[in-house]
N, CA, C and O of each residue as an XYZ file, in Angstrom:
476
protein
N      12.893     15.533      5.585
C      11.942     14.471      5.831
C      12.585     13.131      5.498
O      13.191     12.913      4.449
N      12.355     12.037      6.724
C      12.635     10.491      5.868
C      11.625      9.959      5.372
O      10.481     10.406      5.444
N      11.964      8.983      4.841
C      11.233      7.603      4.267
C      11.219      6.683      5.035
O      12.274      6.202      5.450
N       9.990      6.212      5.413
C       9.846      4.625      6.255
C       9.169      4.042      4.561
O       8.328      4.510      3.793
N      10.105      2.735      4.537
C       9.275      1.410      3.440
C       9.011      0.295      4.242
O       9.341     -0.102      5.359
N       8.087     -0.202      3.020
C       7.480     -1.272      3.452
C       7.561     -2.207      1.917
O       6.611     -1.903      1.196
N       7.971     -2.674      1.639
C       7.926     -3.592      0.057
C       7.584     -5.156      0.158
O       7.957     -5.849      1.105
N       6.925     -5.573     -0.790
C       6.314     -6.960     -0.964
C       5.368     -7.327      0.118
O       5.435     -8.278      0.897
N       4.564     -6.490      0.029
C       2.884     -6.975      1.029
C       2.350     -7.832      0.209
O       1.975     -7.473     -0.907
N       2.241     -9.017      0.612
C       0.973    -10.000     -0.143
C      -0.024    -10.054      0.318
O      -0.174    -10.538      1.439
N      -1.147     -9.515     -0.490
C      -2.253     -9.379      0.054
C      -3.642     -9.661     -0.715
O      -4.186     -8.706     -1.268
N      -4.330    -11.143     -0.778
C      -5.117    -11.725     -1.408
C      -6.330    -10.793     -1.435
O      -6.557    -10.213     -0.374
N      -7.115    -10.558     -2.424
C      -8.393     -9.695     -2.837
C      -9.318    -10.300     -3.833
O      -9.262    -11.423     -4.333
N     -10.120     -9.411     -4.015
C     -10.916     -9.862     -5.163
C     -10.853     -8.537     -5.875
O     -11.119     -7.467     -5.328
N     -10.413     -8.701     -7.371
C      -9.935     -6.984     -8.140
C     -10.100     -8.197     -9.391
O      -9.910     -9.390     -9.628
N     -10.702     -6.662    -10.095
C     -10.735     -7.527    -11.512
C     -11.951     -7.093    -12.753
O     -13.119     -7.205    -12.382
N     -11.812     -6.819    -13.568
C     -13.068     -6.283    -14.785
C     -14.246     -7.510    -14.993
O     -15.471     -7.578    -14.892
N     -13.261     -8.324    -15.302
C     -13.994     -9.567    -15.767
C     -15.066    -10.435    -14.356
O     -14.836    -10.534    -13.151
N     -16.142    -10.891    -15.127
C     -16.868    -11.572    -14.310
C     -16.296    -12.787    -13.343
O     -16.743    -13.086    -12.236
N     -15.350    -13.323    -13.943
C     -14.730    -14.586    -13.372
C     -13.937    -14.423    -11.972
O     -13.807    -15.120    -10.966
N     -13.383    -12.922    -12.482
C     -12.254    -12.092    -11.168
C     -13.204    -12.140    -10.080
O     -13.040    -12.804     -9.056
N     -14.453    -11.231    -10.399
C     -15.233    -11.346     -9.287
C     -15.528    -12.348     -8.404
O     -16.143    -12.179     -7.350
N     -15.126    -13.329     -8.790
C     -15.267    -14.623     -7.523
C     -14.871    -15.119     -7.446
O     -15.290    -16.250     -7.202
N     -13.351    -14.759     -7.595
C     -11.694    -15.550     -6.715
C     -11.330    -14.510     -6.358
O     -11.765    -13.398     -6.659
N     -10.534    -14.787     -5.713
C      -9.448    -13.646     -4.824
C      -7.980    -13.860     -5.714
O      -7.642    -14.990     -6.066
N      -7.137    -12.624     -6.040
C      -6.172    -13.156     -6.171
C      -4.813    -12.059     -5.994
O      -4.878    -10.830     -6.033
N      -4.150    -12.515     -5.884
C      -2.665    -11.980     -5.126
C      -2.659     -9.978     -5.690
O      -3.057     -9.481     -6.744
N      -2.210     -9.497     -4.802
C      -1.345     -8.138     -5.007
C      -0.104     -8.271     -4.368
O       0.170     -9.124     -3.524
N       0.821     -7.175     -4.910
C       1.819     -7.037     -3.581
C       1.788     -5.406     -3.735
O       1.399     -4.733     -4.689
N       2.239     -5.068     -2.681
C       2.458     -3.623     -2.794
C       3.813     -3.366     -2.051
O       4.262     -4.051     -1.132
N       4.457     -2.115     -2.685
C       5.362     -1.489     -2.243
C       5.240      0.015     -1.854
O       4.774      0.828     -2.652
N       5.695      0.390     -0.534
C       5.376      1.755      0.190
C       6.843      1.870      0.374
O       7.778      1.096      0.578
N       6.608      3.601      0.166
C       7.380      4.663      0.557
C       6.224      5.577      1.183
O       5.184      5.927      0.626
N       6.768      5.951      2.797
C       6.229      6.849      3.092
C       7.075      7.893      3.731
O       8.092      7.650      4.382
N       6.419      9.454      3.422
C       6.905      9.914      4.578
C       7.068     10.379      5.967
O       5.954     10.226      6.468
N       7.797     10.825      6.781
C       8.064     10.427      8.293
C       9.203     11.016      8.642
O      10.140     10.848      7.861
N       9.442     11.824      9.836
C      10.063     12.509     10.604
C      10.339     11.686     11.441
O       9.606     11.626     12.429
N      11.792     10.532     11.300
C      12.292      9.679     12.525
C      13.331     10.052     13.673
O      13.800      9.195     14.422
N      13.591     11.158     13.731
C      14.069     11.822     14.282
C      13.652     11.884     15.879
O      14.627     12.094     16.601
N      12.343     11.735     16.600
C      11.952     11.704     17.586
C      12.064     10.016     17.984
O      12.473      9.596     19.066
N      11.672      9.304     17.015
C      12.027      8.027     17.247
C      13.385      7.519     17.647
O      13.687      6.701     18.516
N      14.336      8.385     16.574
C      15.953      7.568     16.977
C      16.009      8.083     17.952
O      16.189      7.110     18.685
N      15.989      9.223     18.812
C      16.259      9.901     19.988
C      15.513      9.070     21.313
O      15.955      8.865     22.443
N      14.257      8.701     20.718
C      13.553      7.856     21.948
C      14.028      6.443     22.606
O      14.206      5.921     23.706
N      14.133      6.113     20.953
C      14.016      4.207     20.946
C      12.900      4.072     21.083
O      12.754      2.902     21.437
N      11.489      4.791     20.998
C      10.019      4.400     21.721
C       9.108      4.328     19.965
O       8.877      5.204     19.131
N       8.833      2.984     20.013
C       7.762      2.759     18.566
C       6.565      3.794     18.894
O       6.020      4.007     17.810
N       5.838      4.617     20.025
C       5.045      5.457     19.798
C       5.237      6.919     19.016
O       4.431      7.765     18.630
N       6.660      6.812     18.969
C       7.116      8.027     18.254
C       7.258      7.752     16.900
O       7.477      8.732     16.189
N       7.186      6.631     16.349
C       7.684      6.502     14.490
C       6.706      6.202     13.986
O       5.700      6.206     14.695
N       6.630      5.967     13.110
C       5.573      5.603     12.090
C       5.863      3.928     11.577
O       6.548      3.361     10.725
N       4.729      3.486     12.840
C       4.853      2.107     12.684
C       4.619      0.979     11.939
O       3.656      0.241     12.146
N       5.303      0.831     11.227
C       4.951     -0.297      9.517
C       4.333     -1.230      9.823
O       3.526     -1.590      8.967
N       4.381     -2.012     11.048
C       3.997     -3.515     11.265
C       2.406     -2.922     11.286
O       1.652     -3.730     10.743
N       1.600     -1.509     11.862
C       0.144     -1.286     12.292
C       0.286     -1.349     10.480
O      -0.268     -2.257      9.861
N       1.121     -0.233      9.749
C       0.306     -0.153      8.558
C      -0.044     -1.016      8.001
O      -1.208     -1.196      7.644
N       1.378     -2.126      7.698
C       0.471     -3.592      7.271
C      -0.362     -4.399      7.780
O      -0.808     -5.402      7.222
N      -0.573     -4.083      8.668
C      -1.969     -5.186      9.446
C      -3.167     -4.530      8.580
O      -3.898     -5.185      7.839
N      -3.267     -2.953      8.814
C      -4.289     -2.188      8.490
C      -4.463     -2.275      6.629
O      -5.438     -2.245      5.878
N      -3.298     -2.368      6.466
C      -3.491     -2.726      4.540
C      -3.949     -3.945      4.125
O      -4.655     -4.080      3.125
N      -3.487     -5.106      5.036
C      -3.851     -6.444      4.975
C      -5.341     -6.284      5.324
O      -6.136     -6.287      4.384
N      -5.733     -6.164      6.397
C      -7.317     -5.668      6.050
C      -8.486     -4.933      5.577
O      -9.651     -5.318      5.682
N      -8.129     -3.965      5.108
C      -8.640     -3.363      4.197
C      -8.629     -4.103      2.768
O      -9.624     -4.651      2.294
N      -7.614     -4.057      2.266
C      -7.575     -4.627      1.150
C      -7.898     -6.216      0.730
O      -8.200     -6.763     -0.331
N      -7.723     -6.585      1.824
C      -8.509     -8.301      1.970
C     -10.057     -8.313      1.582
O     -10.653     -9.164      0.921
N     -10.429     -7.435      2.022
C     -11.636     -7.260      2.766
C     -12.611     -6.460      1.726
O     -13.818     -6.371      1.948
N     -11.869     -5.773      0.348
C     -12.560     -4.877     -0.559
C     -12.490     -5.544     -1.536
O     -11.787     -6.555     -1.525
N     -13.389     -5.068     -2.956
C     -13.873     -5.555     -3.714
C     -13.327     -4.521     -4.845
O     -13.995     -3.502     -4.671
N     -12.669     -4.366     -5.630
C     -12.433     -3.062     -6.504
C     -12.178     -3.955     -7.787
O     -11.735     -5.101     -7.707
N     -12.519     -3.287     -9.054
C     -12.463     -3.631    -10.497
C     -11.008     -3.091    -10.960
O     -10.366     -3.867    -11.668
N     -10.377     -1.756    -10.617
C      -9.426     -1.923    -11.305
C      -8.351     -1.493     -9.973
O      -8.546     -0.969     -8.876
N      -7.195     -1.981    -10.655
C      -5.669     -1.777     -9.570
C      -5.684     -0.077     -9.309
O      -5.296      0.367     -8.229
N      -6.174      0.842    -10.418
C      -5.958      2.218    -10.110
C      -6.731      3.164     -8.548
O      -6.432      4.059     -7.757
N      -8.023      2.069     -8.898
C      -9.049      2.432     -7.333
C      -8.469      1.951     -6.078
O      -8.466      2.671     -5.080
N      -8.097      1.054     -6.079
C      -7.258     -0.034     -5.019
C      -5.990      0.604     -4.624
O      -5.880      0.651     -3.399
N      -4.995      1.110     -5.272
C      -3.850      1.852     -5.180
C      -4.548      3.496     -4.503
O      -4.191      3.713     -3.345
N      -5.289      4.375     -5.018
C      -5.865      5.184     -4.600
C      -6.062      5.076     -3.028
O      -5.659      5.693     -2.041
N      -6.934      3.916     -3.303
C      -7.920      3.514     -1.976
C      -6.991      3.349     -0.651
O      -7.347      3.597      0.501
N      -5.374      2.747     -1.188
C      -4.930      2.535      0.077
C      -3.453      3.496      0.722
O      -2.663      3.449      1.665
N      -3.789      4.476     -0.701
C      -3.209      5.946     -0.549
C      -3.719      6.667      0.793
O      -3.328      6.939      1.928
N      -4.765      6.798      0.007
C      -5.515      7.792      0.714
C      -5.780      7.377      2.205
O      -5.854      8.220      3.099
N      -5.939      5.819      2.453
C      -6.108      5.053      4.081
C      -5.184      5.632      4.476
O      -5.373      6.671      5.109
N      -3.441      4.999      4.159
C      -2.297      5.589      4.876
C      -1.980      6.885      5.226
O      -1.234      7.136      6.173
N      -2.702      8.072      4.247
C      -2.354      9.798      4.347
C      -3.252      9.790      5.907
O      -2.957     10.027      7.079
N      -4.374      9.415      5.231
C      -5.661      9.689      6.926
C      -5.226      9.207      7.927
O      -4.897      9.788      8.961
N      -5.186      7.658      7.582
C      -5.606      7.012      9.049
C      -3.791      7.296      9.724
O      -3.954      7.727     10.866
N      -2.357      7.211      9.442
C      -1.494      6.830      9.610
C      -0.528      8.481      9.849
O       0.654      8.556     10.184
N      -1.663      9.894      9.495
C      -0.848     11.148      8.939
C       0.338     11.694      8.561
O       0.959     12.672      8.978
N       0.642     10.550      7.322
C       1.244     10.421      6.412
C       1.185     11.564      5.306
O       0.231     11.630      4.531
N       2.333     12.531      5.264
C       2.307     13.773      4.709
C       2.549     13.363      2.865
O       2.183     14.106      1.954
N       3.094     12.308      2.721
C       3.269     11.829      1.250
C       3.751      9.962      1.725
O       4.334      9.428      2.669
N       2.989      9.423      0.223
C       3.609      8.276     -0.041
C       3.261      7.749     -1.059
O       2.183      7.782     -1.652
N       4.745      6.950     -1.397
C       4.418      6.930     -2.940
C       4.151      5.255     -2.924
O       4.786      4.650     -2.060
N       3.224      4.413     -3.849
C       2.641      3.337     -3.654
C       2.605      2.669     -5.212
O       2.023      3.154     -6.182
N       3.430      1.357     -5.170
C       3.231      0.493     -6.029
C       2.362     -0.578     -5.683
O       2.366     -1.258     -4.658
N       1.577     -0.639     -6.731
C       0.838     -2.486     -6.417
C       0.886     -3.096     -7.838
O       0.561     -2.537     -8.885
N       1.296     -4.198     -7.690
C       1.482     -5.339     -8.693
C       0.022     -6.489     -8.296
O      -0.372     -7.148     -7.334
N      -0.351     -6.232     -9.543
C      -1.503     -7.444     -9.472
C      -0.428     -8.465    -10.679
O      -0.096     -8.223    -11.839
N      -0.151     -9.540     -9.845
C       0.905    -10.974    -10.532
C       0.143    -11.587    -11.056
O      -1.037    -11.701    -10.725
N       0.729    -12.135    -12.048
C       0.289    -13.205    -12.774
C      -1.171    -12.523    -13.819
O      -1.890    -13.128    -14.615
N      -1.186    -11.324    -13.473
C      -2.758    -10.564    -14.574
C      -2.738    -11.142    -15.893
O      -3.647    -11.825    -16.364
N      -1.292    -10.734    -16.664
C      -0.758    -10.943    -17.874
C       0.074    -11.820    -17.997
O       1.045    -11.932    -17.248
N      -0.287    -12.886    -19.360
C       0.172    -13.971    -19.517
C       2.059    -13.522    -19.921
O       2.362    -12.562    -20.629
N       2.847    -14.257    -19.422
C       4.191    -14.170    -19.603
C       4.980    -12.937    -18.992
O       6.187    -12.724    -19.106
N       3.661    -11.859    -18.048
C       4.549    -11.169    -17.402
C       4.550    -11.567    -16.047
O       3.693    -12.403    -15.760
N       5.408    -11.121    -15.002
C       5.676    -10.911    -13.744
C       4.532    -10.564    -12.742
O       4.101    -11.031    -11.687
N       4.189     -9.316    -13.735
C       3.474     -8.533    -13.037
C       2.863     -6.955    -13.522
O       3.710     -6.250    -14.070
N       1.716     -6.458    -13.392
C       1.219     -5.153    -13.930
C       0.655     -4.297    -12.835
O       0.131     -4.957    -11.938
N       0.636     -3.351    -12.722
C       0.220     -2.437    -12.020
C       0.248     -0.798    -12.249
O       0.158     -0.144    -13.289
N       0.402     -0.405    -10.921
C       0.344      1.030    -11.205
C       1.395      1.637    -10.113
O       1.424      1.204     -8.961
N       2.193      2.600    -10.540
C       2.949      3.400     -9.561
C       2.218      4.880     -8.938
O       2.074      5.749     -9.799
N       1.777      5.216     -7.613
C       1.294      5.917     -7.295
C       1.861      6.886     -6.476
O       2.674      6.447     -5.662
N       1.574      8.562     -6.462
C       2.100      8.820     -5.427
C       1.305     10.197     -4.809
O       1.792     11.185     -5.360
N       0.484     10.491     -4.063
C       0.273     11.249     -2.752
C       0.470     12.028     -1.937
O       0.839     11.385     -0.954
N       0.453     13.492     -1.615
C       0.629     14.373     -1.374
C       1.934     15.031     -1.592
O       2.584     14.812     -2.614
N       2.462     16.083     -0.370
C       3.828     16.693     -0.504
C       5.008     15.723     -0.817
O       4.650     14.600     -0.461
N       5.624     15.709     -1.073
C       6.665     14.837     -1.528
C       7.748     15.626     -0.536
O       7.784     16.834     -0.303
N       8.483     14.740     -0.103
C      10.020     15.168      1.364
C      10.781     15.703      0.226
O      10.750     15.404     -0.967
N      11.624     16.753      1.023
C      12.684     17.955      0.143
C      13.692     17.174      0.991
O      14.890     17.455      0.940
């Protein structure tokens, strides 16, 4: 099995415990590993055969624009589980960084990962 990535999605939301979160939006990024059999693709040259990153990020950019979640663990879940369904994505493993959460760090989040894992 390969890996198609996708790293540094910026993607503005509203996520957050606190009352204040609830009514700003503010930055994630996420990083994808998925997996994918490109093998019909290199043979084609035809994007209907691969597993097309540019649909997934449109489709992550809206979803996740568009939702309301309290913590990064539901949100990471949430856009697990979109990519396995909507994209039939046999595994992928998913970072999201909510920036700037914690004062003097980079960044906090969660590393996630989703079904069979490629041998």
């Amino acid at each position: 099995m390969d890996i198609v990535f996708l790293t540094g999605l910026r993607i503005e939301t509203t996520i957050g415990i606190y009352d204040w979160e609830k009514t700003i939006r503010q930055p994630v990024i996420l990083d994808l590993e998925m997996a994918a059999d490109v093998a019909a693709a290199a043979a084609s040259d035809r994007i209907e055969h691969a597993l097309n990153y540019k649909a997934v990020a449109k489709r992550l950019k809206e979803f996740v624009g568009d939702s309301r979640f309290e913590l990064v663990e539901t949100l990471a879940d949430a856009c697990a589980r979109l990519i396995r369904e909507e994209f039939s994505v046999p595994w992928v493993r998913l970072r999201l960084n909510k920036i700037g959460a914690v004062t003097d760090a980079e960044g906090v989040g969660v590393i996630i990962e989703r079904g069979q894992r490629p041998v």
